[in-house]
C-alpha positions, 0 to 999 in steps of 0.5 A: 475915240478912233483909237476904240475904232483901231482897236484889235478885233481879239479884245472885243468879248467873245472873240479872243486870239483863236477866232480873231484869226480866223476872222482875220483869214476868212473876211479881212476884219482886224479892227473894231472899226471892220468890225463894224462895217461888216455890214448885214446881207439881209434882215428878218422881222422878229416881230412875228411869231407863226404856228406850226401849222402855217409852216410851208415850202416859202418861208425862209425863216420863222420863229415859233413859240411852244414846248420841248416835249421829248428829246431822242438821240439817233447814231454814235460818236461822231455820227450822233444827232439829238432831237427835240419833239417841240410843239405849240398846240398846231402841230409838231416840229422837230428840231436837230443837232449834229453838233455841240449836242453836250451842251444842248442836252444840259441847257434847255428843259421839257415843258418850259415855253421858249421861242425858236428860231430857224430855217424849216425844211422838209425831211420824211414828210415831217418839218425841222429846224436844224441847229434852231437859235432858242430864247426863253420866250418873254413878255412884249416887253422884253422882247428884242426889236423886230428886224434882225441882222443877218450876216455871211459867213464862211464854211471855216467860220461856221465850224468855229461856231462863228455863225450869224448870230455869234457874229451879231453877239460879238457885234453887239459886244463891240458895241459895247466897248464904245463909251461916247459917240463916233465922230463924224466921217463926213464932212457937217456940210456934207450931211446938211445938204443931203440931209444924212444921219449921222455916222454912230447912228447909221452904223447902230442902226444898221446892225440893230435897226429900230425900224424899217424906215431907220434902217432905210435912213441908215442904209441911204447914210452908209452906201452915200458915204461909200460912193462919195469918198470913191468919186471925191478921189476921183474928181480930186486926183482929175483935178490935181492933174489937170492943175500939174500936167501941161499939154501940148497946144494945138493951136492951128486948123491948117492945110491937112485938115482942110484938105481932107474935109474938103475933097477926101472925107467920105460921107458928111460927119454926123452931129455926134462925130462933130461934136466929139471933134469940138471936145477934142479941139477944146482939150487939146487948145487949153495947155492941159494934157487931154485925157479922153474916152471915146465910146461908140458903137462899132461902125459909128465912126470912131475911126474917122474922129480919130483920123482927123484929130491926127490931122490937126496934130500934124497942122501943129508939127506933131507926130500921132500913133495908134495903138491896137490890140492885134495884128489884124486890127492893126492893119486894118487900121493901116488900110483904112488911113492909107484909103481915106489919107491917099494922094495927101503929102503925108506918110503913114507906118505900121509897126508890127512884131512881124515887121521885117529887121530892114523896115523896121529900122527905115521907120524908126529913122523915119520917127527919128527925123519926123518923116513918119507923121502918123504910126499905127501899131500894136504893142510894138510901138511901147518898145524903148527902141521905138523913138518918135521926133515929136509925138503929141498925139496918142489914140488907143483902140479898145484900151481894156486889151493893153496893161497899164505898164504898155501904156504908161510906156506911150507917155514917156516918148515924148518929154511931157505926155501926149494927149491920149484918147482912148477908144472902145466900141464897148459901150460902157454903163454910165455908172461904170464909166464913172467909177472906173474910168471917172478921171477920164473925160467922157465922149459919146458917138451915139449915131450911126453914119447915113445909110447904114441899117440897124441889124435885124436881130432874130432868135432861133432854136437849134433844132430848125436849121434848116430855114436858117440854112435856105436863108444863108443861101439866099443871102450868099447868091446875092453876093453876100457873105456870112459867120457862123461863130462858136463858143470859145470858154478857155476852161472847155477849150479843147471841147470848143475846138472840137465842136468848132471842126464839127460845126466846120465840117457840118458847114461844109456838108451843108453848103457844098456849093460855096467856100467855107473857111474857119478861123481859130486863136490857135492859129498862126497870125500868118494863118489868121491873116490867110483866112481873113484875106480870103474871106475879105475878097469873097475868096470864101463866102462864109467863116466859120470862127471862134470869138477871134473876129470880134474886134475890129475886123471890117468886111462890108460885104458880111451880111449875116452872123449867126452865134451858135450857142448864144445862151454861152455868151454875155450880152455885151459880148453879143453886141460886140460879134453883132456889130461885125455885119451891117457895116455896108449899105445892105440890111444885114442880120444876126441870129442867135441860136440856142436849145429850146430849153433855157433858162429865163435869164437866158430867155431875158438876154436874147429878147434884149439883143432881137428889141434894141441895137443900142449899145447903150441901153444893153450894157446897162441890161448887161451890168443889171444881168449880171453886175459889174463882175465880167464888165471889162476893168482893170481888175477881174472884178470889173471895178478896182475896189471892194464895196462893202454896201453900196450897189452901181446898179440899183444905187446909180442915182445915190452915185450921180449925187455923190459925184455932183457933190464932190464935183462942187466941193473939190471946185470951191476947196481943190486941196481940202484946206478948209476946216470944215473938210479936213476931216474928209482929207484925213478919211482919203489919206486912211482909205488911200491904199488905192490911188487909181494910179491906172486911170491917168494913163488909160 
């Protein structure tokens, strides 16, 4: 039976050499079984048949029942359409071919009933119906089932004739060629415990749905199936690799830690930072090599956990490095350790593209010996030159910025591989984060430290600067300090860098009392570096900047962010330019401006960003706005396979299930070895073109 399945799509009737190569080119289908799982986008009910009369701007489809009174022909050779006069006693419909109008002129006949059916639009203030589907019109009886499938197609297919409705024949012929039912692609108790329909007959009533609640039975089947078989690899492979891959075992608390806790830690940890230290302490004591994701929102603390987790590798005779994705941010990173580390018998490095030959080769002697205990850099540190004593601990900051070969390269610096923990200030939506990061173990820091403010959030429109302007005053005489952030598209970037030295120049016009500085990606590092030193000891009181401060850049002394032209920017990229004030003790504000006229999308996400400070619940809103296509991942699509069926978002809790199932299953049957589940063994090996080989080394 598979062997029907694996068939060529040009031995299915009415599809032949041509237009399985257009298929082939177009939507990927080769086989009967792709074939089959070109699932519909929409369905329409059939069921019901409107007069001309009822017909308005609403109505996508309709399906009407009358005569063909007259047929008329308007224009020449290739310029030429028919029209057919078609009326059902209401009112008149005009129905219009621009093509194949040869073989329409000779198949239907005046005055016979038929039942059309079509898309109605409105031309010269009369109704038609271009390229109309016809049927002679028939007895209930005979009449085909209410809901009909509808299917995408492309602009190359069309012109082959490959439309829905051929799409739906051709489907329907491939039906045809199947003589006894397709087995099962699940495994029996896996449909028993979800109570699932079986395959062959989800698969038909997809496509010929019977009724609306088959088709909710066989739609539930098919997308349960899809996320299922992506968290199945998932828990296997996470599985396997904690079965294979021994850790380092920490398994001592000593002097390092404890002094730092007791005389150097700055404020009193909070429950979500102790927490996320206990998983850290468990994975890294249990000889199975930590793989962990470290989310929080900026200013929540991910730093310090980081800090102390090095630490404990230090009381276990191991080296640390950290990962960031810039030169900033890396140095930052340095200012902080060395701040909250001073006084400690330990040495902390910085490993940059710019540092100088000499101090480079004393920290790479420095690794060598194990004199350096903890390294912070960027992607210098993946060079092969770079070799440590005894790495046993690896921290990467905001890992979507790193590509999957520079991090591979960290696990090879020792003879087996670090503990990793991954860190993002992006929270990202559970859903994702199991999907896409599901092999990693997940924690949360959900808090923020005491005594700081959540950001007051206000949206304003562009036209009233000037109460914005008096307010930004106010906040600088204060001693305070403000952005102002622009746009930054890579397709318009000349016309953002105009608008970004107008703003600047429109800044300094309006502020000549203060300094003002501007930062862009076009700088030098040493420029940036420049800027951002000035503007850190309020050298410069307000920075007007591209998206460039986004991550990581630390100035407690910033209380306002204003975002021009907010409307440009996602919500999570919103958050993320948020979180850069209220990081000191003061209340600190965010203003998105935008025009007045905007759309309700856009209405929607600036009223998301002035209710919530979670990071959580917006990324949630942000992958319902605008689905998992701009959420960071490893490829463009944000997620790294094709869904055919199933949605992340409005099928999140089909996906919850899934997962807690193959959870189940894998922890009973680690290899699928059992009978019953080989048939789930054999269905991985065909769908294993993707082995997530990336998230091992996120």
């Amino acid at each position: 039976m598979m062997s029907i399945l694996q068939t060529d799509i040009k031995f299915v009737p009415g599809v032949g050499p041509k237009r399985a190569e257009i298929l082939n080119k177009e939507i990927n289908l080769f086989t009967v079984g792709d074939l089959l799982r070109w699932y519909p986008y929409r369905y329409i009910d059939r069921s019901r048949i409107y007069y001309i009369h009822e017909i308005d701007n609403s109505m996508a489809y309709i399906q009407l029942k009358g005569r063909i009174t007259a047929f008329e022909s308007f224009g020449e050779g290739r310029r030429r359409r028919l029209v057919a006069h078609f009326t059902d006693g209401t009112g008149f419909v005009d129905l219009v071919w621009f093509q194949g109008i040869r073989f329409i002129e000779g198949k239907y006949k005046l005055n016979q009933e038929y039942v059309v059916f079509g898309k109605p639009t409105l031309f010269n203030g009369k109704w038609n119906i271009a390229h109309p589907d016809i049927d002679p019109f028939m007895n209930e009886s005979d009449r085909p089932e209410g809901l009909m499938a509808m299917y995408n197609t492309t602009e190359k297919m069309k012109n082959h004739y490959l439309n829905s409705r051929a799409m739906q024949k051709i489907i329907d012929n491939a039906f045809g060629l199947i003589k006894e039912r397709l087995p099962e692609t699940l495994s029996s108790d896996v449909v028993k415990e979800v109570k699932l329909m079986p395959f062959h007959d989800a698969l038909e009533n997809i496509h010929f749905p019977k009724s609306a609640p088959l088709l909710r039975d066989a739609e539930y089947r098919l997308k349960f199936e899809e996320l299922f078989y992506i968290q199945l690899n998932i828990v296997r492979y996470a599985s396997e690799r904690k079965g294979k891959l021994n850790g380092f075992i920490f398994r001592r608390v000593g002097d390092h830690l404890n002094s730092f806790y007791k005389q150097k830690l700055p404020f009193p940890l909070t429950n979500a930072q102790k927490r996320v230290i206990k998983e850290i302490r468990k994975d890294t004591a249990s000889g199975k090599q930590m793989n962990r994701l470290l989310q929080g929102d900026v200013g929540s603390g991910k730093t310090l956990v980081a800090i102390m987790c090095m630490l404990i590798a230090l009381d276990n005779g191991y080296q640390s490095c950290l990962m960031a994705p810039t030169e900033i941010l890396a140095s930052q990173h340095l200012e902080t350790f060395s701040e909250m580390l001073s006084g400690m018998d330990l040495r902390v490095e910085l490993l940059t593209g710019s540092t100088k030959k000499k101090e480079r080769d004393e920290i790479h002697a420095g690794l060598q010996s194990g004199e350096v205990d903890i390294l912070i850099g960027t992607h210098a540190l993946i060079e092969d030159t770079v070799q440590f004593n005894n790495l046993g601990f690896v921290v990467i900051d905001e890992q979507h910025r790193f590509g999957v070969a520079q991090r591979a390269k960290l696990w090879t610096k020792n003879n087996q591989p670090p503990h990793v923990l991954v860190m993002t200030a992006t929270p990202i939506p559970r859903t994702l984060a199991m999907t896409v990061y599901g092999d990693l173990d997940v924690s949360v820091i959900d808090e923020l430290p005491p005594g700081r403010k959540p950001v007051q959030t206000l949206h304003r429109y562009d036209k009233k600067r000037g109460a914005l302007y008096e307010f930004i005053r106010e906040q600088i005489r204060v001693g305070r300090q403000a952005y102002i952030v622009y746009p930054l598209i890579e397709e318009s970037e000349k016309l953002d860098l105009k608008n970004l030295e107008e703003g600047y120049l429109h800044v300094k016009e309006a502020f000549p009392e203060f300094n003002v500085c501007k930062m862009h990606g076009r700088m030098k590092p040493a420029e940036k570096d420049e800027v951002m030193r000035r503007f850190v000891v309020n050298e410069a009181q307000i920075m007007v900047s591209t998206t460039v401060i986004e991550v990581g850049v630390n100035v407690p002394n910033a209380s306002v962010m204003v975002i021009e032209s907010a409307q440009r920017f996602g919500l999570s990229q919103l958050h993320q330019l948020r979180g850069r004030v209220g990081r000191g003790a003061d209340q600190s504000y965010c203003v998105l401006i935008t025009p007045y006229e905007i759309s309700s999308d856009t209405r929607k996400r600036m009223e998301i960003m002035t209710e919530s400070n979670d990071g959580f619940v917006i990324a949630e809103a942000d992958l319902k706005l605008r689905g998992p296509g701009d959420l960071e991942g490893t490829q463009q699509s944000g997620i790294p396979f094709d869904l055919r069926i199933a949605d992340l978002v409005k099928d999140s809790n089909i996906l919850y299930l899934t997962r807690e199932i193959a959870e189940d299953l894998i922890e009973k049957d680690p290899k699928l070895e059992q009978p019953e589940h080989l048939v789930l063994k054999q269905q991985l090996g065909r769908l294993g073109g993707n082995r997530y080989e990336w998230g091992r080394i996120s």
